[in-house]
C-alpha positions as CSV (number, residue, x, y, z in Angstrom):
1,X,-25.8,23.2,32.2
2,X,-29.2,23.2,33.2
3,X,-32.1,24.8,33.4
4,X,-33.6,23.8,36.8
5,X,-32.4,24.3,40.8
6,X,-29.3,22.7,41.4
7,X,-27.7,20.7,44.0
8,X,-24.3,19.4,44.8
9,X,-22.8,16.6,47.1
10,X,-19.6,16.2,48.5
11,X,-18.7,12.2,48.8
12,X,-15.9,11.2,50.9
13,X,-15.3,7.3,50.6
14,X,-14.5,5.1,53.5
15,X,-11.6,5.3,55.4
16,X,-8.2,3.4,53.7
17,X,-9.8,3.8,50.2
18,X,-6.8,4.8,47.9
19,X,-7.2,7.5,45.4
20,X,-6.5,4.8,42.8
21,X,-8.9,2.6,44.1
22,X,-11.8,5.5,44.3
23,X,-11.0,6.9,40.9
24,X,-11.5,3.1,39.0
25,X,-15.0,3.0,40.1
26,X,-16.6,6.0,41.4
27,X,-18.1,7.1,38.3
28,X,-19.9,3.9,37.3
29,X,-20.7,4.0,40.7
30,X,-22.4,7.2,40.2
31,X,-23.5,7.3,37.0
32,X,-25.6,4.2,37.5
33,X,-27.0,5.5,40.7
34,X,-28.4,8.5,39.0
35,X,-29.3,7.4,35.6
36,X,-33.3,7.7,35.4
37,X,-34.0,9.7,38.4
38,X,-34.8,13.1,36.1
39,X,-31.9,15.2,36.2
40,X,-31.4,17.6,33.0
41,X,-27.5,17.2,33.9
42,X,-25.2,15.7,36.0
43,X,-21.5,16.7,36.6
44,X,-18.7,14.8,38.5
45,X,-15.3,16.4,39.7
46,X,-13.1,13.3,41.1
47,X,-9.9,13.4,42.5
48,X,-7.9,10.9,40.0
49,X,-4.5,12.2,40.7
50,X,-1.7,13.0,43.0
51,X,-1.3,16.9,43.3
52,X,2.1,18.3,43.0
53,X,4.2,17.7,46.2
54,X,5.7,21.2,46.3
55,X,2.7,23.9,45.5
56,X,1.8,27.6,46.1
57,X,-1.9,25.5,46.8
58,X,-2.3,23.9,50.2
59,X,-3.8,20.5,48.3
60,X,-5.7,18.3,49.8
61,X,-4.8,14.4,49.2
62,X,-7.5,12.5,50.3
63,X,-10.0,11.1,47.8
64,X,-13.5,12.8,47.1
65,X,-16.0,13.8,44.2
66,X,-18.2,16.4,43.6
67,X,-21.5,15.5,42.2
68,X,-23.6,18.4,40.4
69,X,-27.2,18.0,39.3
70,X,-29.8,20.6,37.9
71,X,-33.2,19.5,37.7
72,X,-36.7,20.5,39.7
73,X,-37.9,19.3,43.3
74,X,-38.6,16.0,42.6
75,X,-35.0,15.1,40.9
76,X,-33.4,16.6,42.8
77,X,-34.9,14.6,46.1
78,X,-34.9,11.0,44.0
79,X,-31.0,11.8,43.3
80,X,-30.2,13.0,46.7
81,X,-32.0,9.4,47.7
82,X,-30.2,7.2,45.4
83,X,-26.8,8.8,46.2
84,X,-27.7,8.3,50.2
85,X,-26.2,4.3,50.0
86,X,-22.8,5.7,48.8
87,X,-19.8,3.8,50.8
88,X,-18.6,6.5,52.5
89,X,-19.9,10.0,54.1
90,X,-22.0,12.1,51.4
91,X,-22.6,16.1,52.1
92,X,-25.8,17.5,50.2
93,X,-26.3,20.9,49.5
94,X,-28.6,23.4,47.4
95,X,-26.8,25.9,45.7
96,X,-27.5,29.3,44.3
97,X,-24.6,28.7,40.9
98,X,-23.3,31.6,39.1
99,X,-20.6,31.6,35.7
100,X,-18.4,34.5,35.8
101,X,-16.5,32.6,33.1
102,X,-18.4,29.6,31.2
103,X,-17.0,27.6,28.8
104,X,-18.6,25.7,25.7
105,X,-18.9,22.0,26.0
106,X,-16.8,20.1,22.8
107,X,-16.3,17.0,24.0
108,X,-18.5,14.4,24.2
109,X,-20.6,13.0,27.7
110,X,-18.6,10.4,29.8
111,X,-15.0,11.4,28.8
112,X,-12.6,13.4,30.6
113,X,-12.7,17.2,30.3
114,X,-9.8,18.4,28.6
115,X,-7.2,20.7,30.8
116,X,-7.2,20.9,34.1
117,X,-9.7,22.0,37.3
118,X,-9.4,23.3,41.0
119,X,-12.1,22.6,42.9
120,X,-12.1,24.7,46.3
121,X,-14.5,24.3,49.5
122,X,-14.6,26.6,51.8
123,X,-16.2,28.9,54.7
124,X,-16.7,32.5,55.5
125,X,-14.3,34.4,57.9
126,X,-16.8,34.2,61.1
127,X,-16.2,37.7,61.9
128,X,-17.7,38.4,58.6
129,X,-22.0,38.1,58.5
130,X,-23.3,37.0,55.4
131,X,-23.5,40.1,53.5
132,X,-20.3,41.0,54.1
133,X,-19.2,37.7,52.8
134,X,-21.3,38.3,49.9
135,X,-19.9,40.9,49.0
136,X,-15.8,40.4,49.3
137,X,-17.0,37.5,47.1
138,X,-18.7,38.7,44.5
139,X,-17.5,42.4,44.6
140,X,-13.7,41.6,45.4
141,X,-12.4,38.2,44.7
142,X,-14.0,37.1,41.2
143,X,-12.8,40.5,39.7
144,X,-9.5,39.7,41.2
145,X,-9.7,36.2,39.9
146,X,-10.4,36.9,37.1
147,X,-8.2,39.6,36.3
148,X,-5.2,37.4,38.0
149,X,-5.7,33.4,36.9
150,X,-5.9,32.2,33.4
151,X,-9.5,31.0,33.9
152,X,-11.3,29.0,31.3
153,X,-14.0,28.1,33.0
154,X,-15.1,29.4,36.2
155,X,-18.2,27.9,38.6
156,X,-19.4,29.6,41.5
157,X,-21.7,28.0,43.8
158,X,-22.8,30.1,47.1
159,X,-24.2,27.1,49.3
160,X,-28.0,27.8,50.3
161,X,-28.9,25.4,52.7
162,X,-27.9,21.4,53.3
163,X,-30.0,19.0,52.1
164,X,-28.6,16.1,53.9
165,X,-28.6,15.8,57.9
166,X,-25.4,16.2,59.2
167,X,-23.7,17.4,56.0
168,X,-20.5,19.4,56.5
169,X,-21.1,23.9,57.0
170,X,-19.6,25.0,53.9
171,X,-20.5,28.4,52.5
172,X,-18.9,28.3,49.2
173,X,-18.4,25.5,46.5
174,X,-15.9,26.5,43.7
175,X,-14.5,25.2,40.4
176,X,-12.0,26.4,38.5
177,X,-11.2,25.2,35.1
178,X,-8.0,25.5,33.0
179,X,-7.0,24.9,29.5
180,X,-4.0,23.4,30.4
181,X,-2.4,21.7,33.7
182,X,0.7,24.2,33.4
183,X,-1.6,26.9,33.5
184,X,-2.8,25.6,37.1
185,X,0.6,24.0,38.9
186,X,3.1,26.5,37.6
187,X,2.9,29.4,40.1
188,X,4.3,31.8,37.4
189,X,1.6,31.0,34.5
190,X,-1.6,30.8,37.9
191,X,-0.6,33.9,39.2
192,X,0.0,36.5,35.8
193,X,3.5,36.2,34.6
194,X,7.0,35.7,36.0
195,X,7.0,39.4,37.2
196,X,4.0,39.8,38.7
197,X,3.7,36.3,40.1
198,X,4.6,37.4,43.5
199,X,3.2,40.5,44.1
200,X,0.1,39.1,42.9
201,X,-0.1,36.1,45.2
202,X,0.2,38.5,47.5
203,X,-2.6,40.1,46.8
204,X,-4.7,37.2,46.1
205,X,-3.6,35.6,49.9
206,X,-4.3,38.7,51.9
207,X,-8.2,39.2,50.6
208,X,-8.7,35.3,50.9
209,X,-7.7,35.8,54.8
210,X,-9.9,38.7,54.9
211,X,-12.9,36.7,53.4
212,X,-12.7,33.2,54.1
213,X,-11.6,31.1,57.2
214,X,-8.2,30.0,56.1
215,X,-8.0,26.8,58.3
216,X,-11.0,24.7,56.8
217,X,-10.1,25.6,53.1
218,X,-9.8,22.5,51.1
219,X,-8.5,22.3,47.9
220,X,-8.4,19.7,45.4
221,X,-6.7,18.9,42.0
222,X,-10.0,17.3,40.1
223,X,-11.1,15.8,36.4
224,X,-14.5,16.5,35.2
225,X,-16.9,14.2,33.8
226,X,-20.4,14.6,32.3
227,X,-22.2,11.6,33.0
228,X,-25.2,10.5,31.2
229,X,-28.8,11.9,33.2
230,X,-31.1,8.9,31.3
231,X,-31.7,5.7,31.9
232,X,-30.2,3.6,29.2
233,X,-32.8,2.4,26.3
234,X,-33.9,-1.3,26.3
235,X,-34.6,-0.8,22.1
């Protein structure tokens, strides 16, 4: 990743756009919306395919991406303008990221990331403040993530402010990436093992209602892509 700030935002395409229709061209769409505006990288998470229909995960179904950039100021604001024209609603955000598990990138920029991703949104419990939040977050639930979930790669993002007008309230921005999409959709392999699957989605649900307000949690079943950052050479 990068060295610089980073920022992420949260594009929701028109109303009656399939999830087939999305995936085909959001990432040209992005990628050529970005390329040359300075970022040191650029991420997208895309919703390219249907979720399980019977899940432990309340999935959400409706297309969206997540677009990632690091860079300083000035990127940041010429990517946040370039993205503004999307079809669609777009959600901007600065984030304060964090990698209690990172992985090591092997495959090359533009193709699919190998395995398989959840990416979460969400908001604090409101009779939580802040630094209560904070601190189920980072003091609770990622050592109870991690000690849980078969986590190969792991991206916290704790929202900072919005950097769009209007963009929606969330408080946290999540991925979580695994080597294999067994390891994410089977409830036995997500949650530790056949015998301590239960008791351990136990566990896992009651901190989550103690931390986080349960009815605006989206999740979604995403791909990864690194796009190209640079504008294509003319020699």
């Amino acid at each position: 990743m990068g060295a610089g700030l980073k920022a992420m935002f949260v594009w929701r395409p028109e109303a009656g756009v399939t999830l087939e229709r999305f995936a085909a061209g959001a990432r040209d769409e992005v990628g050529s919306r970005l390329a040359g505006r300075g970022a040191e990288d650029v991420v997208l998470h895309l919703t390219e395919r249907e979720p399980p229909r019977l899940s432990v995960l309340p999935w959400r179904r409706s297309p969206l991406a997540l677009i990632s950039v690091h860079g300083g100021e000035a990127a940041l604001a010429a990517c946040a303008e370039a993205l503004r024209a999307l079809p669609g609603a777009l959600h901007g955000y600065r984030v304060e990221e964090a990698l209690p598990v990172a992985r090591t990138r092997t495959w090359p920029a533009g193709t699919r990331a190998p395995g398989a991703c959840l990416l979460t949104l969400f908001r604090k419990n409101p009779k939580l403040d802040r630094e209560a939040f904070f601190r189920e977050w980072y003091g609770t639930h990622t050592p109870l993530s991690l000690e849980i979930h078969p986590l190969w790669g792991y991206t916290r993002n704790a929202v900072q402010a919005p950097l769009l007008p209007g963009s929606e309230p969330w408080d946290g921005i999540v991925t979580e990436d695994f080597r294999a999409k067994e390891d994410l959709l089977d409830p036995r392999r997500l949650f530790g093992g056949a015998l301590r699957c239960v008791p351990n989605m136990a566990r896992v649900g009651l901190h989550v209602s103690k931390f986080l307000e349960l009815s605006t949690l989206e999740n979604y079943l995403v791909e990864e892509y690194v796009l190209p950052s640079r504008a294509p050479s003319l020699l």
